[in-house]
C-alpha positions in Angstrom: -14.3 35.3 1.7 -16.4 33.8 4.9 -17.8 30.6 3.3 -20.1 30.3 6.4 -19.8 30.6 10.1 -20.9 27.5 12.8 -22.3 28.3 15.6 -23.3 26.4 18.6 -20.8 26.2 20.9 -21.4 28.4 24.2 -17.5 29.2 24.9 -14.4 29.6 22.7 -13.1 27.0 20.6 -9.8 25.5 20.8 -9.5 23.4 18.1 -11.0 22.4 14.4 -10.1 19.5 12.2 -11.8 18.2 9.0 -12.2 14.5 8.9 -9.8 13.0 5.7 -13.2 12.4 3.4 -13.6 16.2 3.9 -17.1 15.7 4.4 -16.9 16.9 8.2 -15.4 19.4 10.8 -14.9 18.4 14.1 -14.3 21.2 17.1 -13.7 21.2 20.3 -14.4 23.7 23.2 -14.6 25.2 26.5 -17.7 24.6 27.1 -16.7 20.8 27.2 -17.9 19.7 24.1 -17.0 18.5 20.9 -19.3 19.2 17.9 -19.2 16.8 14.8 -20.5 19.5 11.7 -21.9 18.7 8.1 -19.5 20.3 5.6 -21.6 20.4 3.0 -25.1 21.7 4.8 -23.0 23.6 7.4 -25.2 21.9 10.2 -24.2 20.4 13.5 -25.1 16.3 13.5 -23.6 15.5 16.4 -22.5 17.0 19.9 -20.2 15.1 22.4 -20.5 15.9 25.9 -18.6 13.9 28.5 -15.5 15.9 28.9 -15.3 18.0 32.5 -13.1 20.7 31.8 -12.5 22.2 28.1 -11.4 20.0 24.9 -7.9 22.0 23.8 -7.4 18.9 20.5 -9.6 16.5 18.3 -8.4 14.5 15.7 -10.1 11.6 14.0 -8.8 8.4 11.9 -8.6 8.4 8.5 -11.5 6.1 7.7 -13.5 8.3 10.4 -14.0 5.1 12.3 -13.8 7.3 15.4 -13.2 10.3 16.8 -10.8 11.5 19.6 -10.4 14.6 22.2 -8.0 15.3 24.6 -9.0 17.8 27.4 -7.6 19.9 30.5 -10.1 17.5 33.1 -6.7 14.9 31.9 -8.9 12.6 29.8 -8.7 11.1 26.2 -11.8 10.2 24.9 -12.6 7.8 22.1 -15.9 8.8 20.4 -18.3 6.1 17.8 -19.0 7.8 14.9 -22.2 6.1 14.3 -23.6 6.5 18.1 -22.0 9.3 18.8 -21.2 8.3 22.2 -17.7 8.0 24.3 -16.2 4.4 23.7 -13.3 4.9 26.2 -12.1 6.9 28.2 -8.0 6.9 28.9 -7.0 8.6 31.9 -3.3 8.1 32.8 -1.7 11.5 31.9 -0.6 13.2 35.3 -1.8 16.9 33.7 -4.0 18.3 31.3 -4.3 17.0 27.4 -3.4 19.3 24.8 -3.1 17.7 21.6 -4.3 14.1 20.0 -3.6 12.4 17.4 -4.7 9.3 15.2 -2.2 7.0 13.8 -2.6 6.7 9.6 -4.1 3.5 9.9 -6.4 4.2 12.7 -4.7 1.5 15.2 -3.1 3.9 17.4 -3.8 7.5 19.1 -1.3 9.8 20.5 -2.1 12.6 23.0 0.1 14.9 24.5 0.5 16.3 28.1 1.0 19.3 30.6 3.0 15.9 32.3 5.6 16.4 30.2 4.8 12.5 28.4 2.9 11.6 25.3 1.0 8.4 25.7 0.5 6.4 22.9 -2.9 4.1 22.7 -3.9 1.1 21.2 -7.2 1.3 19.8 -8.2 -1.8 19.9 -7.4 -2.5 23.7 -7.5 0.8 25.2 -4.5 0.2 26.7 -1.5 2.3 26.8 1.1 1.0 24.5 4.1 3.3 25.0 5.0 6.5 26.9 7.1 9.0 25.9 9.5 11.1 28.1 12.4 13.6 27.7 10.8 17.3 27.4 11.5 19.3 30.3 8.1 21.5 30.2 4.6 20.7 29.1 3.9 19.0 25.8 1.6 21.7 23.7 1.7 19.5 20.4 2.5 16.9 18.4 1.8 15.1 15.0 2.3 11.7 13.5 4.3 11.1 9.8 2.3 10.6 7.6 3.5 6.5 7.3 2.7 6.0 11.1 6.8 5.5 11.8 7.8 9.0 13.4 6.0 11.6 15.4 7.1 14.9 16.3 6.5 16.7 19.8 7.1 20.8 20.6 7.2 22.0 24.3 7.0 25.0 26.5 10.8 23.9 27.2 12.0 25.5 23.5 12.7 22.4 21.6 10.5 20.3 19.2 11.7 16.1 19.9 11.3 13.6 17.0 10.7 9.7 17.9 10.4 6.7 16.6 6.5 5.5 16.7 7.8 1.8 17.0 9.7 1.8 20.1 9.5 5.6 21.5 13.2 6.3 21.1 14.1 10.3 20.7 15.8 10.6 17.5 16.8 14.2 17.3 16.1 17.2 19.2 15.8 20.6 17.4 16.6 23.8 19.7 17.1 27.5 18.8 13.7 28.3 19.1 13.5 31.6 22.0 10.3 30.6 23.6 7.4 27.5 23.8 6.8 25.5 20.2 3.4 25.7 20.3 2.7 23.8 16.8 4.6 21.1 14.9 2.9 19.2 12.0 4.8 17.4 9.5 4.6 17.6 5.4 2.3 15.5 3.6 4.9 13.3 2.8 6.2 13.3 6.5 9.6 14.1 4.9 9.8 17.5 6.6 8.8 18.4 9.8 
C-alpha cells in the first residue's frame, strides 16, 4: 500500500535514499535538483539547486552531517545540512557522475564515472584522495562495506571489481554477467556483495 506520494520535482527522478536516522529522504532529478523531504510530515524542507545537468546519485553520511550528488554536468557536490547550500564542488571526473557514496564514518565520499574511474574524496579537504581505474566501460555504480575497508564497483563492461578502500588495489573481479551491472550494494554486514 502507497504510504504517500512526494511531489515537487518537475522531471523524473533518478535516485532516492533515506538518511541512516530514517527521519529523511533525499532525491535527486532531472530537473537538476536535489530535494531533502520530512519523513514523518511527508513535506519538502529543503531544495538544492546548483547542479547543470540531471543528479543520476545522492547519498548522505551517517550522522547526516552532509549530503552528496553526483550529476551528468560531471560535478560532485557536497551539500550543509543546516544551510542547505553547496559546500564544494569536485570536478575532476572526465564524464558524467552516476553514483556517490559516503564512507561509514563520514570522512570520505566515493563517486563513480562514465570516465571509467571512481574518485575517492576527502571530506575534510576536498581534495581527491585516490582514483580508481581498471573497468573497461562506464562506472554505473558502486557501494562502500559497511566497515569503510572495501568498495565494490559494476560497469557497462560486464564485471563488478572489488577494491581495497585503503590503497585502491582491485582485489577480485567477478564476470559472467551477459550485459552492463547496473547495481551492486553490499550486505549489511559488508560480508557479501
Amino acid at each position: 500500500k502507497c504510504l504517500k506520494i512526494l511531489r515537487g520535482h518537475k522531471d523524473w527522478v533518478r535516485s532516492v535514499r533515506w538518511s541512516q536516522d530514517g527521519r529523511r529522504i533525499l532525491s535527486g532529478s532531472a530537473d537538476h535538483t536535489v530535494r531533502v523531504w520530512d519523513a514523518f510530515a511527508f513535506e519538502c524542507v529543503a531544495v538544492l539547486m546548483g547542479h547543470g545537468d540531471c543528479v543520476w546519485s545522492v547519498d548522505t553520511g551517517p550522522d547526516f552531517s552532509y549530503i552528496v550528488s553526483g550529476s551528468t554536468d560531471g560535478t560532485v557536490k557536497l551539500w550543509g545540512t543546516t544551510s542547505w547550500k553547496c559546500e564544494d564542488t569536485w570536478d575532476k571526473h572526465g564524464g558524467a557522475v552516476w553514483s556517490v557514496a559516503c564512507s561509514p564514518n563520514s570522512k570520505r565520499v566515493l563517486s563513480a564515472s562514465t570516465d571509467k574511474t571512481v574518485i575517492v574524496w576527502d571530506t575534510t579537504t576536498g581534495r581527491e584522495n585516490l582514483s580508481l581505474g581498471g573497468h573497461k566501460g562506464p562506472i554505473w555504480s558502486l557501494d562502500i562495506a559497511s566497515d569503510g575497508h572495501t568498495i565494490v564497483t559494476g560497469s557497462s563492461d560486464k564485471t563488478a571489481r572489488l577494491w581495497y578502500a585503503s590503497n585502491g588495489t582491485c582485489q577480485r573481479v567477478f564476470t559472467g554477467h551477459e550485459g552492463p551491472v547496473w547495481g551492486v550494494r553490499f550486505c549489511h554486514t559488508g560480508a557479501k556483495v
